[in-house]
Wavefront OBJ file of the C-alpha trace (Angstrom):
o trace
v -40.598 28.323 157.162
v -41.548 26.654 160.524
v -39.275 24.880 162.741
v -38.406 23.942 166.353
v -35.562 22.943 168.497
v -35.873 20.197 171.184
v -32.700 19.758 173.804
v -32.795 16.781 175.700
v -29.965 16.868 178.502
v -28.680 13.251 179.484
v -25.325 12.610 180.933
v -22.280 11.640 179.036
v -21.075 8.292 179.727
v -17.237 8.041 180.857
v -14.779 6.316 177.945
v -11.575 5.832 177.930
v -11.311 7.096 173.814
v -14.023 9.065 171.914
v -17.014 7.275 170.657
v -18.980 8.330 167.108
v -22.118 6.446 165.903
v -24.271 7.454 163.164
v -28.137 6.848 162.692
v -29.975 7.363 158.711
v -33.610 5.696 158.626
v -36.649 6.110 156.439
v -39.686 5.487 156.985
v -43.772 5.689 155.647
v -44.440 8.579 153.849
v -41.299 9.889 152.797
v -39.970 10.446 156.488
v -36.314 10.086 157.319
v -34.401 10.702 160.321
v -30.645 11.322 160.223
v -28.135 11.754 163.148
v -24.140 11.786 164.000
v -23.193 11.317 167.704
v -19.517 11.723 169.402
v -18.927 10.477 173.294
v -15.575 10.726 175.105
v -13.202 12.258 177.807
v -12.747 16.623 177.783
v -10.110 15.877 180.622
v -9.179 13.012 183.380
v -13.059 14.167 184.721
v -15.390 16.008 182.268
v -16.839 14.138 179.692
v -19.083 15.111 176.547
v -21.887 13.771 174.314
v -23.201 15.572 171.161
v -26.037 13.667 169.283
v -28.117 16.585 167.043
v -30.703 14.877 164.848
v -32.547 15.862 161.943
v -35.868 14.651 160.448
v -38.020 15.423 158.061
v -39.955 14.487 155.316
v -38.986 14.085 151.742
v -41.141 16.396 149.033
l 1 2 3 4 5 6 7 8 9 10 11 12 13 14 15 16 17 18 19 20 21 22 23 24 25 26 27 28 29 30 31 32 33 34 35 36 37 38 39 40 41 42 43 44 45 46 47 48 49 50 51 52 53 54 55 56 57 58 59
């Protein structure tokens, strides 16, 4: 088993409510990508963003 972990820092942007998006795509040779991302206000001024990804390919 073989694997790695990549952290890319990048600032939260400041919302008023929490924000979720989601990301599935596929792609040539059985690739796919998947992700699930949240965005919003800790308190009045720290915020957060969470995005982990996976991809991989498809046996």
């Amino acid at each position: 088993m073989a694997g790695t972990v990549n952290a890319i820092t990048k600032q939260a942007t400041p919302t008023a409510t929490t924000q979720w998006n989601a990301l599935l795509s596929y792609g040539r040779f059985n690739t796919y990508q998947t992700s699930v991302g949240v965005n919003g206000p800790l308190s009045d001024s720290l915020c957060r963003q969470l995005a982990p990804v996976r991809r991989a390919t498809a046996a």
